[in-house]
N, C-alpha and C positions, 0 to 999 in steps of 0.2 A: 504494500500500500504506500502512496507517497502519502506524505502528510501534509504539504503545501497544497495537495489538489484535493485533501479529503480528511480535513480535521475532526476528528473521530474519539473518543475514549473509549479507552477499556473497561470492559464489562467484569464484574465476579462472573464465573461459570457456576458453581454449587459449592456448601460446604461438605458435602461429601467426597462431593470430586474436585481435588484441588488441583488436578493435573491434565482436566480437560481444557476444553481450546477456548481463546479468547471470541467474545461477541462485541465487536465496537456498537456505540451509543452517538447517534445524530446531534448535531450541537442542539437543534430544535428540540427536541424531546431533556435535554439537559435544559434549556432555560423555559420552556414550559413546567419545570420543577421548581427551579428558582426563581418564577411567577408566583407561584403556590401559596409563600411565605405571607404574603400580603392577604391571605383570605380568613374573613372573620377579624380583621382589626379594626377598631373603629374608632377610636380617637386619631387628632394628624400626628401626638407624639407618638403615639404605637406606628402608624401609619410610615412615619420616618424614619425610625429605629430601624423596622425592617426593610425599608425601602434600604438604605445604609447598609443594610446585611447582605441583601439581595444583591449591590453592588459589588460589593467586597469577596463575593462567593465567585459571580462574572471574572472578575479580576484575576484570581486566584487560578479558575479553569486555566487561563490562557496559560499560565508559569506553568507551576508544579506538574498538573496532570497531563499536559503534553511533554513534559519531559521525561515522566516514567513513560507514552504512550511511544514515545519516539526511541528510546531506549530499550523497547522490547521488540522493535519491526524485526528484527535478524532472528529472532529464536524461534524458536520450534516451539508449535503451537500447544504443545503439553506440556510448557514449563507452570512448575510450581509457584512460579513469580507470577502467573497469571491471576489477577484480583477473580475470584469465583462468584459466579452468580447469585449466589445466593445472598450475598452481602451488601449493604446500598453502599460499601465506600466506593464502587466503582462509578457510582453516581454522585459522589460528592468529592469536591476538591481538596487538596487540603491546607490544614489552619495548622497556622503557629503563632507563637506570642513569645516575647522575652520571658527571661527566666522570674521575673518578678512578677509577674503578669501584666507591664508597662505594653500601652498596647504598641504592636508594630504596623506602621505605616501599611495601610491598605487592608489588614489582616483583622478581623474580628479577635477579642478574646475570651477562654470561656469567663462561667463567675467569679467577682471577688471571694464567694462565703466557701474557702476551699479547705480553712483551717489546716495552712501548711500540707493539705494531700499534695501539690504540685509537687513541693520537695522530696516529698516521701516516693512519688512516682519516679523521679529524674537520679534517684540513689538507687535505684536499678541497674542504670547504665553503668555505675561504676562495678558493680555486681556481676554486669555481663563483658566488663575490660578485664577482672579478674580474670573471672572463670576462662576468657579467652588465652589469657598469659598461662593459667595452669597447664587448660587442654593440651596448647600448644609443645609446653612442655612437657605433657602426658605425665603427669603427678596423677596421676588415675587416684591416690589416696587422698588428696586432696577434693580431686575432681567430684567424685563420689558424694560430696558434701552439700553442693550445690542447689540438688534440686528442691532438697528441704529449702535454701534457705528461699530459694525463690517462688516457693508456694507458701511462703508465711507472707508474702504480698498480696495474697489473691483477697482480702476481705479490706488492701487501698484501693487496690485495682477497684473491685466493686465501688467502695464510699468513693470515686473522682466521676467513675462514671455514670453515676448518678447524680453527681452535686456540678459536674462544670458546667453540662449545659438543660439545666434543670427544668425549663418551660415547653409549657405545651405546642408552640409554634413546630409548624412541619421538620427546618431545621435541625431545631433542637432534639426531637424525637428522632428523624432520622442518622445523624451526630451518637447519640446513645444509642444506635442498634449495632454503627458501623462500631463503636469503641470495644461492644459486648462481644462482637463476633472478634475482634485483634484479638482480645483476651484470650474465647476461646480458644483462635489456634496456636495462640502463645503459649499455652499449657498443653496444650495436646504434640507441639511441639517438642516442650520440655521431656513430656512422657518418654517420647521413642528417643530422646537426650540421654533421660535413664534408663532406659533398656538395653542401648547400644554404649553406654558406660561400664555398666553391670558385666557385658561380654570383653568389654574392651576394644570392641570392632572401633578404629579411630576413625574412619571415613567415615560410617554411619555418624559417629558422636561430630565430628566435621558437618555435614547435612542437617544434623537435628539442630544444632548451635544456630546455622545459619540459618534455618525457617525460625527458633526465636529473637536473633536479631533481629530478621526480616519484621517480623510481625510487631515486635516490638516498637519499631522506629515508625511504622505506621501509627500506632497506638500516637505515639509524639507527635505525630502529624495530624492526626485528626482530631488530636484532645488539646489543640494549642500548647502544647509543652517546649515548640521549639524556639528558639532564643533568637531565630535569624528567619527573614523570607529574602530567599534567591529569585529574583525575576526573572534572569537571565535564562532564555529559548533553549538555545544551544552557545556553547563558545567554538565551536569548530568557526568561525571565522577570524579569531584572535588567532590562528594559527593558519589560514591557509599562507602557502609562501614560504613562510618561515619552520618547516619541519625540524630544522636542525637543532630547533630550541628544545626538540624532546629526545632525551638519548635512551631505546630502548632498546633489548635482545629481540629477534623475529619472533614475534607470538608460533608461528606456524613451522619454525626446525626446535624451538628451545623455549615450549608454552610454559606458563606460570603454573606452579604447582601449589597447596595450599602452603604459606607462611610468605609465599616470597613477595617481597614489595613492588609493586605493578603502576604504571603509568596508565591511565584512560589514551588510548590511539583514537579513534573511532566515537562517533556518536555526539549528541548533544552537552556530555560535560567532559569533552578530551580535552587532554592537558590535567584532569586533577589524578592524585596520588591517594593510594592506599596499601590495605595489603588482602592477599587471597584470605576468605575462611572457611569456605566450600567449594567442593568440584561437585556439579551434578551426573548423578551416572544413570538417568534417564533418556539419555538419546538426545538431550537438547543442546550438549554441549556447551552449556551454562556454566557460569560462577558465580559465587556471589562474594562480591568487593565490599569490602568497611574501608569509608574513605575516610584520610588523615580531619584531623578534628579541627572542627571551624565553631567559634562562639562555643565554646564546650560541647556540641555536638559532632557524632560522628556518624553520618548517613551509612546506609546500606542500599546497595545494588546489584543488583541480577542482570549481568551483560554476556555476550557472547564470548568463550574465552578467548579470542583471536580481537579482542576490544580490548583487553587486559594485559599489557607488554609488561613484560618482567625491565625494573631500573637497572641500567649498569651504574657503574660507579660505586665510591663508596659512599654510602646511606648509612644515617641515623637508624635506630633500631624503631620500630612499631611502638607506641610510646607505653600500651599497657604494658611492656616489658619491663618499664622506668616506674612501675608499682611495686610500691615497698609490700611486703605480704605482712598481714598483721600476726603478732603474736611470732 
């Protein structure tokens, strides 16, 4: 699909089936939803509020979600990166907010009344740069630890996403079904984390990590937890011309493996840096990259591995590596 001749999002396929094929969404039928907001209001403050939302939503499509839409054209249509049907974020854009909950320009935020859940949410991520640094080192005695600790979150998980975007506006309702279902696959994630830790199968525990980053960082996205909104389309044209600027090994005789630190070639955010945390061994030829950390956040994405150049030179280490371990 080109995406200049046919602006499209991605659809969820089901939650059961997370590895069937993507169904694009018409931009019509997208702002025929983001119409919606405004029905049953009937003061002109209510009337504004949402109209202000309803912009702010428009806005948002244009960024974020065609950057995940254009960053998954090359894959095989039963990647697990595909949003499933069954979930409305593939209908909704997504929201960030600074870490204080200061609003960011253009970007709705969710409620003040969060009673510190934000921070309790965002003390995960350091949880999951741990657990990253263990894996990586396969301390399996250590590893083994984790899934307790990350289901003692499941009753914040619950109180945010019910409290951040707490009104009955279409919105808001749909906001809390997409955060409910992150959840879910965030722990069902974790599960086959602890199964394939249990065995010690490391590629399995590699795959499960990266569906609960993945899902994770959505969860951020869609709950306003992120600290920055990127507007930027693509950067592939801060680069045409200038290739030299990027020094990587041939994805295609000397592909990235997981741990190794990888340049973006290809696609709408070429040029930024991370490092591999899973190889999918589904047929899609997939990875999925945790890019180096911007505003305390560290995205995750699901690119074709021949988009993910391993760095020459010599490189700074992956920075959860630079976590002191407690105790």
């Amino acid at each position: 699909h080109n995406l200049h001749n046919n602006r499209r999002c991605v659809f969820p396929h089901s939650a059961a089936s997370p590895h069937n094929s993507n169904t694009p969404l018409p931009e019509d039928e997208h702002s025929a939803y983001l119409d919606s907001v405004s029905i049953g209001s009937d003061s002109k403050d209510e009337q504004s509020s949402l109209s202000s939302r309803r912009d702010m939503l428009r806005r948002s499509l244009i960024g974020s979600t065609l950057i995940a839409t254009t960053s998954m054209q090359n894959l095989n249509n039963n990647r697990a990166n595909a949003l499933d049907k069954g979930s409305t974020l593939g209908k909704m854009p997504f929201l960030m907010s600074s870490e204080d909950e200061k609003e960011v320009k253009g970007m709705p935020v969710p409620s003040k009344k969060l009673g510190g859940l934000s921070n309790k949410i965002r003390a995960v991520s350091k949880v999951m740069d741990e657990l990253q640094r263990d894996l990586m080192q396969e301390r399996w005695d250590l590893v083994e630890e984790y899934p307790n600790q990350l289901r003692s979150y499941v009753p914040v998980f619950t109180a945010y996403t019910d409290s951040a975007f707490p009104t009955d506006i279409p919105t808001d309702k749909g906001l809390r079904v997409a955060l409910r279902y992150e959840v879910g696959r965030f722990f069902a994630s974790l599960e086959r984390f602890r199964q394939a830790t249990n065995r010690k199968a490391i590629d399995e525990a590699y795959i499960a990590y990266s569906d609960m980053s993945l899902h994770f960082d959505r969860y951020l996205r869609v709950g306003g937890l992120y600290t920055f909104y990127d507007d930027n389309v693509t950067l592939e044209p801060y680069y045409a011309g200038n290739e030299n600027s990027l020094v990587y090994a041939d994805p295609k005789k000397d592909p990235a493996l997981v741990r190794d630190l990888i340049v973006l070639i290809q696609g709408p955010e070429k040029g930024k840096t991370g490092i591999v945390i899973g190889l999918y061994m589904d047929g899609s030829d997939a990875c999925a990259v945790k890019l180096d950390r911007t505003k305390g956040i560290r995205e995750i994405r699901v690119v074709p591995r021949s988009w993910a150049a391993k760095r020459l030179g010599e490189q700074d280490p992956d920075d959860v590596f630079l976590l002191p371990r407690s105790g």
